[in-house]
MIZA-88027 format. One record per residue (C-alpha): x, y, z. Coordinates in Angstrom, 3 decimals. Layout:
% residues N
SITE X Y Z
...
***
This chain:
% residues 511
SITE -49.857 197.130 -77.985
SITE -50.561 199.029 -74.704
SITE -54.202 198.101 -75.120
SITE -52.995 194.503 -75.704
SITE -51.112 194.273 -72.323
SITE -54.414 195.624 -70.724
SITE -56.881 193.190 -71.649
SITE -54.112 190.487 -71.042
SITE -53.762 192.001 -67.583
SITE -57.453 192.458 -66.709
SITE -58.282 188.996 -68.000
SITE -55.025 187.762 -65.510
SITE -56.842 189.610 -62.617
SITE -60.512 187.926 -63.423
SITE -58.771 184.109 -63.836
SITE -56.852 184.800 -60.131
SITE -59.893 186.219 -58.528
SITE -61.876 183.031 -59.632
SITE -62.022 179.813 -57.487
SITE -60.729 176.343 -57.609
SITE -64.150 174.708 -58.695
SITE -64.757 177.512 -61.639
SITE -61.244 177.515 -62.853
SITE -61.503 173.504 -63.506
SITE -65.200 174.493 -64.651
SITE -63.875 176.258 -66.977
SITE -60.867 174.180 -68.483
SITE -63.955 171.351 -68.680
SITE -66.381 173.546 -70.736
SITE -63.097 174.448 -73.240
SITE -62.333 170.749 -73.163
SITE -66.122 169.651 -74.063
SITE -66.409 172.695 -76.321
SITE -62.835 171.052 -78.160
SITE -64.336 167.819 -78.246
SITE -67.860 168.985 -79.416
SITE -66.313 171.018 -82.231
SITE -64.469 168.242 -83.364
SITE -67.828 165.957 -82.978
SITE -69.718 168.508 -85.495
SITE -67.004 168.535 -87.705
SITE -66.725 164.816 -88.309
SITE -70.500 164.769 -88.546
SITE -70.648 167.260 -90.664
SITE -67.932 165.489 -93.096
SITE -69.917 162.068 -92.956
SITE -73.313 163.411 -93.464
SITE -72.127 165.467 -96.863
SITE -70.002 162.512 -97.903
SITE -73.076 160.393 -97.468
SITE -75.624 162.383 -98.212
SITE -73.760 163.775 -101.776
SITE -73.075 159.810 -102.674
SITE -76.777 158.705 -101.323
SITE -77.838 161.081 -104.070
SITE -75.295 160.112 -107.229
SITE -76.271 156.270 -106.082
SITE -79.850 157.116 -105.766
SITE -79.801 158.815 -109.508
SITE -78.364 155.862 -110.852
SITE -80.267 153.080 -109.147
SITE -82.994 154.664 -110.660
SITE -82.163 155.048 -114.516
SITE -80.598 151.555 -114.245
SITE -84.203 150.254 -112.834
SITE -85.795 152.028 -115.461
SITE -83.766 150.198 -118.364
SITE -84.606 147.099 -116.753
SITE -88.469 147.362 -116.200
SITE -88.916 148.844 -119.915
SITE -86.566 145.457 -121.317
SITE -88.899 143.628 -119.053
SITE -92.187 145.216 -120.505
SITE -90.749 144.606 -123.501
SITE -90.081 140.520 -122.901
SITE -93.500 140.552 -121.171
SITE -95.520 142.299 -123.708
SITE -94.047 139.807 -126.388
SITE -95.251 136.878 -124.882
SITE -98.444 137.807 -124.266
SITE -98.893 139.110 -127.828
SITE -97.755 135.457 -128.457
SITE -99.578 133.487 -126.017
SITE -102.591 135.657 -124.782
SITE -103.076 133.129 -121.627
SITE -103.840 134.443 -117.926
SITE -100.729 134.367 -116.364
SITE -98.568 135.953 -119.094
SITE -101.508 138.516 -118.489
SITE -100.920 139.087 -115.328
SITE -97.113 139.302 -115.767
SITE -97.333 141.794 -118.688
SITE -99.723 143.914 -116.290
SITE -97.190 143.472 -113.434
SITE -94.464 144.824 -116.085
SITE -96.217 147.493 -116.820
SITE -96.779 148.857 -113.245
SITE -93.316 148.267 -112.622
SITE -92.561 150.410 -115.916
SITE -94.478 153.092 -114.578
SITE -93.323 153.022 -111.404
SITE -89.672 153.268 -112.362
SITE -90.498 156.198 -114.907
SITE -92.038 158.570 -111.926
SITE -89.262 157.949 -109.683
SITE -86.540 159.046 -112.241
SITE -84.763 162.111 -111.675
SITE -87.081 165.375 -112.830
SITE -85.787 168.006 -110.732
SITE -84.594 170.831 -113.900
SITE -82.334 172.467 -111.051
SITE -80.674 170.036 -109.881
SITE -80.373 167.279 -112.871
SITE -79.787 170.289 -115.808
SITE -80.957 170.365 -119.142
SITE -79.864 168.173 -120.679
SITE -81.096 164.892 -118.266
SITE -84.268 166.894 -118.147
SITE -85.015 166.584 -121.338
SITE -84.017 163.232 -121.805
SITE -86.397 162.437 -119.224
SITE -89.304 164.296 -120.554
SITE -88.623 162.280 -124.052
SITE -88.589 159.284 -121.958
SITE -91.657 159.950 -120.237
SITE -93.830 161.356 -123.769
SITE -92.376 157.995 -125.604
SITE -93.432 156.070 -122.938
SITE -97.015 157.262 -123.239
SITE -97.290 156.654 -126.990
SITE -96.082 153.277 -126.062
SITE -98.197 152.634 -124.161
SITE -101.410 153.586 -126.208
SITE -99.894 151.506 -128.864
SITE -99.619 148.451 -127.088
SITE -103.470 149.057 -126.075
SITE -104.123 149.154 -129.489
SITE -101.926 146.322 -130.476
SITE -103.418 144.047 -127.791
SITE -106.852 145.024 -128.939
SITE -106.397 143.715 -132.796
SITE -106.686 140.191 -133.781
SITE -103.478 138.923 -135.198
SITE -105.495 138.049 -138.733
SITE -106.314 141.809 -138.876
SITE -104.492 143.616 -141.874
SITE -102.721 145.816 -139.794
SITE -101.239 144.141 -136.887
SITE -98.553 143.290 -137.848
SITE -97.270 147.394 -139.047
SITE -98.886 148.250 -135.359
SITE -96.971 145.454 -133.232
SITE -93.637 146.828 -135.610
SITE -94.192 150.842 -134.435
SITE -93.844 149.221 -130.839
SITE -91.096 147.133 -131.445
SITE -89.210 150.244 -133.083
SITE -90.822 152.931 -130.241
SITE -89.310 150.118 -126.909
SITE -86.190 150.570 -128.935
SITE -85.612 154.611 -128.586
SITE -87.036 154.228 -124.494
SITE -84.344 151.811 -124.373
SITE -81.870 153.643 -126.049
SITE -82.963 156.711 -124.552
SITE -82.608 155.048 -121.328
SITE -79.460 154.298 -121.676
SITE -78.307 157.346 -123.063
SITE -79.897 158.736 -119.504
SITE -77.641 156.397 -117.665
SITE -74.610 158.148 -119.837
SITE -75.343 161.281 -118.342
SITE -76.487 160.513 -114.712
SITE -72.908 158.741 -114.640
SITE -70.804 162.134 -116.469
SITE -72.561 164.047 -113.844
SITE -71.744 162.075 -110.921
SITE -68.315 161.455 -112.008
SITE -68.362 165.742 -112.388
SITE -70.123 166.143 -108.915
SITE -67.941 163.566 -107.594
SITE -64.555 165.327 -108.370
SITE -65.602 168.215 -106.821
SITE -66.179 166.972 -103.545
SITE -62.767 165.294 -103.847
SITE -61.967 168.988 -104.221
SITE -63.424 169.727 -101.209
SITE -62.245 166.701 -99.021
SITE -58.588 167.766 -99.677
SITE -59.442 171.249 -97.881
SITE -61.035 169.021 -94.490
SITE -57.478 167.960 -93.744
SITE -55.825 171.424 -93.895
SITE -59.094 172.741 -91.478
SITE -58.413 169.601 -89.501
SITE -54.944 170.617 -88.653
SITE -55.688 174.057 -88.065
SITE -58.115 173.237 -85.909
SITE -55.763 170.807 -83.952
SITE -53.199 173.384 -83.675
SITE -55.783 175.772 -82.204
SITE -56.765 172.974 -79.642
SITE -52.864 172.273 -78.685
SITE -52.057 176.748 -78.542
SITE -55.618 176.812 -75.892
SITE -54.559 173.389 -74.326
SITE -50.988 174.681 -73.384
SITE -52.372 178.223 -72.421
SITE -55.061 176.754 -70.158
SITE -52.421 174.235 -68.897
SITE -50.220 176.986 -67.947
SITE -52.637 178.777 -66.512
SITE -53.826 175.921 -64.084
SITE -50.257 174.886 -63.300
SITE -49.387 178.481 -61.935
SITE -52.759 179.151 -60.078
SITE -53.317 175.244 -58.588
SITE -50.062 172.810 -59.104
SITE -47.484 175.576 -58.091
SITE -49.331 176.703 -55.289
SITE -49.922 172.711 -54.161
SITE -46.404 172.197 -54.661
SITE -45.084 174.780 -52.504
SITE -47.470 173.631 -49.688
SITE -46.661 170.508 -50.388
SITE -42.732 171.066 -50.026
SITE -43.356 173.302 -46.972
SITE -45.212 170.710 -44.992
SITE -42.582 167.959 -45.697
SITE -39.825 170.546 -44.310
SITE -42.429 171.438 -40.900
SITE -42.747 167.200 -40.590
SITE -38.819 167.328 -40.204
SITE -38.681 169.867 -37.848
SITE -37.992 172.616 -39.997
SITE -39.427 175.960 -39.802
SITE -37.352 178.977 -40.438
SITE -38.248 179.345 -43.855
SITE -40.092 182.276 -45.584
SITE -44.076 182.600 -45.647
SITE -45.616 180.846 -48.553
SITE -46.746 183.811 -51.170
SITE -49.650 182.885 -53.217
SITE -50.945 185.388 -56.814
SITE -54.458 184.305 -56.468
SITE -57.439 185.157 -54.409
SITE -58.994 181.604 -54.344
SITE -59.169 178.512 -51.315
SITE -55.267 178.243 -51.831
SITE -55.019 181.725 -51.128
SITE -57.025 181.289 -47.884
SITE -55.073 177.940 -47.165
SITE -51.596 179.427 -47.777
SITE -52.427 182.346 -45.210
SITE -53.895 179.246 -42.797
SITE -50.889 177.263 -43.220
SITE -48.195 180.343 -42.429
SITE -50.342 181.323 -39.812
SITE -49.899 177.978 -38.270
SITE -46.477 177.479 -38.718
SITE -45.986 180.348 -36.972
SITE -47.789 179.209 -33.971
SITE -46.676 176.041 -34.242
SITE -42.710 177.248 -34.078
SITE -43.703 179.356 -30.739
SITE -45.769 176.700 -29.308
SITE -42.639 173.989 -30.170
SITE -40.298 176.278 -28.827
SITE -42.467 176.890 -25.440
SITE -42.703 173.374 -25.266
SITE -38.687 172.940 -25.298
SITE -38.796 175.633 -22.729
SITE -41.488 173.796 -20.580
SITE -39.865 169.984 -21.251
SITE -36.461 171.497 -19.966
SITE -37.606 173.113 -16.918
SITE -40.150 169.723 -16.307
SITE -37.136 167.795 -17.003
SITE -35.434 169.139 -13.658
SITE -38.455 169.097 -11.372
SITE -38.856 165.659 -12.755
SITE -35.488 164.384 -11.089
SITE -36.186 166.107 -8.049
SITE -39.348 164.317 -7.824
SITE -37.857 161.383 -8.356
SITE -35.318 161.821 -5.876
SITE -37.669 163.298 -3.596
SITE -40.198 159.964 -3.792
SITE -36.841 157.365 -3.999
SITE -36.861 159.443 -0.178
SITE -40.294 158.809 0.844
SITE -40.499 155.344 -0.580
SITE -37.080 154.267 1.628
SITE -38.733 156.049 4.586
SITE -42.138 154.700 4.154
SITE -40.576 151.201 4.097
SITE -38.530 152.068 7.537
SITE -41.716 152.531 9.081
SITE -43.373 149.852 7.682
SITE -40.866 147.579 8.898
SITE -41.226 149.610 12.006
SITE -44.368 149.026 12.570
SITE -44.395 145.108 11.816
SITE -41.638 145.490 14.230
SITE -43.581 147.001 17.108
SITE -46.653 144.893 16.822
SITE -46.951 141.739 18.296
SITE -48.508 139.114 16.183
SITE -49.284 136.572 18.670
SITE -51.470 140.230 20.572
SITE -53.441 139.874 17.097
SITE -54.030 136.360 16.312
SITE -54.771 136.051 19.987
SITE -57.619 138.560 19.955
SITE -58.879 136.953 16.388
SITE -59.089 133.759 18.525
SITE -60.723 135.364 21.461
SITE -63.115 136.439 19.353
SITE -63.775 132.953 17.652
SITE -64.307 131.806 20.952
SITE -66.918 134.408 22.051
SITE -68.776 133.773 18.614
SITE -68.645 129.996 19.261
SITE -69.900 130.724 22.888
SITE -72.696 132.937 21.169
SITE -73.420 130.236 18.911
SITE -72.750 132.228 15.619
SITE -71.125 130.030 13.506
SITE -70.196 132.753 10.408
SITE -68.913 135.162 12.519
SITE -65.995 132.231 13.909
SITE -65.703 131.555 10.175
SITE -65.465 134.868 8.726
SITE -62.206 135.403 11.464
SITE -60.629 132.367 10.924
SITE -60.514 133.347 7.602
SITE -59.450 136.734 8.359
SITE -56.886 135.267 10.536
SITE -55.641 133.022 8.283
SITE -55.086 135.874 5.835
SITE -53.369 137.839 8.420
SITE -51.495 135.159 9.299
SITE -50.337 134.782 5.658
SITE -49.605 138.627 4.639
SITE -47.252 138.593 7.757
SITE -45.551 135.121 7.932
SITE -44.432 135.459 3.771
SITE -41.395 136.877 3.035
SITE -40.517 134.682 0.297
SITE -40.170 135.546 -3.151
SITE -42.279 132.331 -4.214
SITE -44.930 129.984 -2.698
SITE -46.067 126.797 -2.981
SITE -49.346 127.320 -5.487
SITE -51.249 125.434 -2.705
SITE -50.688 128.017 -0.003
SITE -51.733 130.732 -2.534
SITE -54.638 129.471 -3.174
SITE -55.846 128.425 0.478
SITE -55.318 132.304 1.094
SITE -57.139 133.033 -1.815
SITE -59.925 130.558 -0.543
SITE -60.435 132.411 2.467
SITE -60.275 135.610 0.512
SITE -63.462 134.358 -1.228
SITE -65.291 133.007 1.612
SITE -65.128 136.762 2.833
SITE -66.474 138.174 -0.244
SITE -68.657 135.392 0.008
SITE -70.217 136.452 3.129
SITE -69.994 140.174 2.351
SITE -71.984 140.253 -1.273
SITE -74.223 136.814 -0.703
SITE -75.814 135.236 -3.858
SITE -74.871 138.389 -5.612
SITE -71.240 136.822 -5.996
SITE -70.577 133.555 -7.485
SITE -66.505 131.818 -7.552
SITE -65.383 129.233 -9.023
SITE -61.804 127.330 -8.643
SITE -60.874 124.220 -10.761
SITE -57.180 123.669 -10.318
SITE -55.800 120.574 -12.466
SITE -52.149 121.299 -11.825
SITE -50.185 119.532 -9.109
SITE -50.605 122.789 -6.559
SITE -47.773 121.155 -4.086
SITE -45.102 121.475 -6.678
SITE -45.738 124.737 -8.555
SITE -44.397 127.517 -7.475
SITE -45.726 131.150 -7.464
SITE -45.228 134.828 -6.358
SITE -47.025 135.552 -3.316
SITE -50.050 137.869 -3.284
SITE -50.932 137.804 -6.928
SITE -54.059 135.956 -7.786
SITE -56.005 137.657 -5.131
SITE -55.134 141.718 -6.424
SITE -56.626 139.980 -9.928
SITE -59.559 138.292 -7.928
SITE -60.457 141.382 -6.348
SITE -59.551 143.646 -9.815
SITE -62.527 141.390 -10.911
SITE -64.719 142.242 -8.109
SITE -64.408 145.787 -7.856
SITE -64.166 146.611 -11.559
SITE -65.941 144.059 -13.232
SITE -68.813 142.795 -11.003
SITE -69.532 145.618 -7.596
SITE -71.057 147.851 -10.126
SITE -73.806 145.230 -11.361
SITE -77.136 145.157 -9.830
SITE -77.761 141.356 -10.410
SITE -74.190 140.982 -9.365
SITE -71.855 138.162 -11.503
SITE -69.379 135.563 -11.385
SITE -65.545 135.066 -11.313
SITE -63.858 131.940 -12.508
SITE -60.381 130.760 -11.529
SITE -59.323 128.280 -13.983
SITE -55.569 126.361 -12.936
SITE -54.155 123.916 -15.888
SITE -51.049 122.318 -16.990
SITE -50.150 123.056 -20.655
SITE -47.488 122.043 -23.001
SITE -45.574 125.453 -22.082
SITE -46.502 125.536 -18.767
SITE -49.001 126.458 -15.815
SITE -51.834 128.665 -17.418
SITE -53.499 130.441 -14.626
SITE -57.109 131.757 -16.222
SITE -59.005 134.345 -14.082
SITE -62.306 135.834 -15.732
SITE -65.332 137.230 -14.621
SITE -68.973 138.363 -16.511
SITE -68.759 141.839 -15.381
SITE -69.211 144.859 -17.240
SITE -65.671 144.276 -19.549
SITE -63.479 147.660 -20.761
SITE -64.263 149.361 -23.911
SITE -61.585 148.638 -26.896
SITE -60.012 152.055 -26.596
SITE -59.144 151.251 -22.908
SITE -57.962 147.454 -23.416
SITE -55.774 149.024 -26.287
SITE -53.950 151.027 -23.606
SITE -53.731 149.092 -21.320
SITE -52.159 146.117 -23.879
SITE -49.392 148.919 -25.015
SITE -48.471 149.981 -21.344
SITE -47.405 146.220 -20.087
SITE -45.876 145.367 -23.643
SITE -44.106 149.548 -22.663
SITE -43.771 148.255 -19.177
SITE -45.420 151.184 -18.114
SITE -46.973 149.682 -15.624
SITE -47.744 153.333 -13.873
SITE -50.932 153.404 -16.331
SITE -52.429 149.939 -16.010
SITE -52.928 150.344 -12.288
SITE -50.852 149.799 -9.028
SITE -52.493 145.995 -8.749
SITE -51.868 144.618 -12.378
SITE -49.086 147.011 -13.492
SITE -47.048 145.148 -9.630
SITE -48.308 141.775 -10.914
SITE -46.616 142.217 -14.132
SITE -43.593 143.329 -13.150
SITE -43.058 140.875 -10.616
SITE -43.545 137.942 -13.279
SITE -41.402 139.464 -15.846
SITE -38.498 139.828 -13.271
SITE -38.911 136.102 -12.072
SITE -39.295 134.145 -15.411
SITE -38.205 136.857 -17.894
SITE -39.619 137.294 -21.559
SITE -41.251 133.657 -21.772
SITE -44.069 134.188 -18.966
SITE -47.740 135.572 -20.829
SITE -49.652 138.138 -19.249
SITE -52.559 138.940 -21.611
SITE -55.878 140.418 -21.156
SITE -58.803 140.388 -22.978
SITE -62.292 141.697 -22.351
SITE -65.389 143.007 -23.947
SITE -67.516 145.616 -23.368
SITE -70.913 144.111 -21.408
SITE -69.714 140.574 -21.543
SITE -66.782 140.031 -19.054
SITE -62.955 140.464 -18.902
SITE -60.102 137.420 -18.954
SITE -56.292 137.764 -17.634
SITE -54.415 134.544 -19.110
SITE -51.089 134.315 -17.162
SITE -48.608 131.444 -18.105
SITE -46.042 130.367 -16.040
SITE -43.419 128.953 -18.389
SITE -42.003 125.288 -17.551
SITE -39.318 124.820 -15.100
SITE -41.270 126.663 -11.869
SITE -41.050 123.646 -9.624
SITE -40.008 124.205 -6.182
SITE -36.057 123.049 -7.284
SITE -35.308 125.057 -10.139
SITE -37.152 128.330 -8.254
SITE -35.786 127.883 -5.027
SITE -32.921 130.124 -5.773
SITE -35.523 133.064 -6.523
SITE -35.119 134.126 -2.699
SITE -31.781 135.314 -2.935
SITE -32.473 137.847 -5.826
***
């Protein structure tokens, strides 16, 4: 019993120490071993079946062809002796082979056929050779000869004993099958009882091996399983996962406590870090709500102190000198500076007339113009009435020169931007696009979530203001979309919904 428990124990051991791979390799080759068992044993049940009845049909066949070519030598050799013509000639002749042919193949194996068919064969086979000399001799008389008629009698009387003989062969051949055949039925009802044995062996190694792999593989999967659905819910104080065997699971189960661990202390640093960022967080946000009300004192300070009639003045002076000097871009390039000047410092409204927007964005262009050359083209089609739409001051030319510096500056053979200005059935679509180098899909993607966020902190200063200052003046129905690919150019579709005219926006001002 002791001895028992060993092996069981040391055969335990080997199946832990094994791996995944040759513990299913191994519950396959018992499988396909099953199945192949229980292949050879249904072969082996057809092929005796068939072979043991190919036999007793085979025996028969013959003895039964045998009667029937010796009653057809018979009917054969009668005619002729009647008729002697060709053809019942070569019929009798064809009988005869036939005869002959059946004789040799009968049964003459003393072992297996006994005594008793053996000799009824050999009698078969020595009458059939007196017959035959006696039909020679029969066929070689003339019918007026005296003795024809005793000699065609003698075979008359000898076709009768191979017929009878013949049959008597059949007689036996049939007892013996019908002997040989009950024994087999013997045998077949033993194949059921082996066939259930053997089934109940298959369904004791089945469950064994079944147990085996569900306490070495599904247990173990289980548990980790389990484990990592209480770690997704924020759930770690639970014990280390134990694993029996010494296989990948093993290795993973020692992985996966490891990193719970360290995934618990790195959690519980980051609740540490989050509270502590948490604080410096609102002081930094106080501290900057500070700086940004002081930085807008002395901006307002500073418009304050200059003089804008010192500026334009000196832009005109200037003008003057260039027009004196005869150089005709220089008194263009600061008109349009002036006129941009002019512009930033004269707005304070909340929304323009489209038309002024875009004669400041005209100039804006005419100064890239001059700055990049041919290696800048622009393009403005406006198709909307651009005296009675209204607009948010300084925000086509941020998106203008978005398309400049990011899309276009870094291109050797420079590009293009198009401004594109048309009424729809929703409103004022406002198309700016350029040919420039685009932003990859990971970027775009990004970029996309942070305005739909409105984190407009990562899209950049220029679009994320942009944005914001649409969404604030016409609310969830104004579009802002971009869309841009990689090498071939970037779009920014903006849609200013209907009901922007100067009347129903005039109140924007006292936001």
């Amino acid at each position: 019993m002791l001895k028992d428990k060993s092996k069981f124990h040391s055969f335990n051991e080997k199946w832990r120490s094994l791996s995944i791979k040759d513990k299913i390799g191994v519950l396959l080759g018992t499988s396909i071993l099953s199945i192949l068992v229980s292949i050879a044993l249904t072969v082996f049940i057809l092929l005796f079946t068939t072979q043991n009845f190919k036999v007793l049909l085979d025996d028969n066949i013959r003895c039964y062809n045998y009667v029937d070519a010796i009653q057809k030598e018979d009917i054969a050799f009668r005619q002729y002796t009647k008729y002697r013509t060709e053809d019942n000639k070569i019929n009798y002749e064809k009988a005869v082979s036939e005869t002959r042919e059946a004789i040799s193949n009968l049964p003459y194996d003393y072992k297996r056929i006994g005594p008793q068919r053996f000799a009824k064969t050999w009698n078969i086979k020595s009458a059939y050779k007196e017959y035959s000399r006696l039909n020679e001799r029969v066929l070689s008389l003339n019918v007026t000869d005296w003795n024809y008629i005793t000699e065609l009698y003698k075979v008359y009387n000898i076709n009768t004993y191979l017929v009878t003989y013949g049959n008597s062969l059949i007689g036996m051949t049939l007892k013996d099958s019908s002997l040989i055949y009950h024994g087999m039925i013997k045998k077949f009802y033993i194949l059921p009882a082996i066939t259930f044995v053997l089934a109940f062996i298959y369904i004791l190694i089945g469950k064994f091996l079944n147990g085996l792999i569900n306490k070495s593989i599904s247990e173990p999967v289980y548990e980790l399983a389990e484990a990592s659905e209480r770690i997704a819910r924020n759930e770690y104080d639970f014990p280390d996962i134990e694993i029996e065997n010494r296989d990948e699971l093993y290795m993973l189960s020692k992985a996966f406590n490891k990193m719970k661990q360290s995934t618990k202390n790195y959690i519980s640093t980051l609740e540490e870090k989050q509270i502590i960022a948490d604080k410096l967080h609102e002081e930094e946000i106080e501290k900057l709500e500070v700086e940004q009300k002081l930085e807008s004192l002395n901006f307002e300070l500073l418009k304050s102190q200059v003089n804008p009639h010192f500026l334009f003045n000196t832009l005109n002076m200037i003008a003057c000198n260039a027009r004196l000097e005869d150089a005709p871009v220089t008194v263009q390039m600061t008109n349009a500076l002036g006129e941009l000047f002019r512009y930033s410092l004269r707005t304070r409204q909340s929304v323009v007339i489209l038309s002024q927007e875009l004669n400041m964005l005209e100039q804006y262009i005419y100064i890239q113009k001059m700055r990049f050359g041919d290696r800048m083209e622009f393009e403005l089609n406006c198709n909307a009435d651009s005296q009675k739409v209204m607009i948010p001051p300084f925000t086509l030319q941020p998106i203008v020169e978005n398309c400049i510096v990011h899309g276009l500056q870094g291109k050797e053979d420079g590009g293009k931007v198009n401004i594109d200005i048309n009424n729809t059935e929703n409103g004022v679509a406002i198309d700016i696009s350029d040919n420039g180098k685009g932003i990859s899909e990971e970027k775009l993607k990004e970029i996309t979530e942070n305005i739909k966020k409105k984190r407009t902190s990562n899209v950049g200063i220029g679009l994320g203001n942009i944005y914001r200052i649409f969404l604030s003046m016409y609310g969830e129905k104004c579009e802002f979309k971009i869309t841009s690919t990689q090498n071939v150019g970037t779009r920014i579709h903006i849609l200013i919904p209907e009901g922007n005219d100067y009347e129903t926006v005039s109140n924007l001002d006292s936001r």
